[in-house]
N, C-alpha and C positions, 0 to 999 in steps of 0.2 A: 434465562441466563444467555448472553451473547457469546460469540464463539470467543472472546480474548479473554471474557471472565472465566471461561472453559479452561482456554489455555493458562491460564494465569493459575488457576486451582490444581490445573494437572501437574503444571509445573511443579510447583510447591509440596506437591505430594512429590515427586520425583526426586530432588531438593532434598527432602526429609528421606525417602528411604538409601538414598546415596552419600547417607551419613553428615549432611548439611555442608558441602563443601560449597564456600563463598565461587571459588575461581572457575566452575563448573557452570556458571547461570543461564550462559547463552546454550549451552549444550543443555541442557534442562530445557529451557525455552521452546530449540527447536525441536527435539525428542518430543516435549510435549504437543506440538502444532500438527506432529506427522501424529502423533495419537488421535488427537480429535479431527481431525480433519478426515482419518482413515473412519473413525467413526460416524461422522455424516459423509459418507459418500455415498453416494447414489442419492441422496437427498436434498429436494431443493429449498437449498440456501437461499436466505435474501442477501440480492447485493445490491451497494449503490450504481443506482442507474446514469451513463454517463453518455450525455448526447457527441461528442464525437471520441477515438480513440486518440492517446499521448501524441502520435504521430500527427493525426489530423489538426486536431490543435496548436502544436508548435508551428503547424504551415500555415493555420490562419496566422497567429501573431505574426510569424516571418513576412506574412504577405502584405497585412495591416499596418507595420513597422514600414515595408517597403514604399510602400502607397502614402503612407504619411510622410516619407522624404521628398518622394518625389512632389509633391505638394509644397511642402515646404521651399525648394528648389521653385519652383513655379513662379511663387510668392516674392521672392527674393529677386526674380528680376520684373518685375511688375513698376 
């Protein structure tokens, strides 16, 4: 089982003993994510593995975007 079919089961369980209130879901939700989550911890998890981090990435595109205007620019008086 994956950790959101985890969470997704805990919730539901949570859900049902808090009397099945619809309006409650996301609070079910997160209640259930600090459960399982507290339960693997210290245990390693698989995670996707990601060759640069959010920030690194946005500054290649930024830079790639950059570098293709100025290109374009170039171009444009040729």
């Amino acid at each position: 089982m994956n950790l959101h079919d985890e969470v997704a089961r805990v919730a539901y369980e949570l859900f049902k003993s808090r009397g099945c209130i619809p309006v409650r879901d996301l609070d079910d939700w997160l209640d259930a994510e600090r459960i399982v989550l507290a339960r693997h911890a210290g245990q390693d998890l698989e995670e996707p593995e990601e060759e640069d981090g959010p920030e690194e990435t946005a500054e290649k595109v930024k830079t790639k975007a950059s570098e293709e205007s100025e290109e374009n620019q170039e171009a444009s008086f040729d």
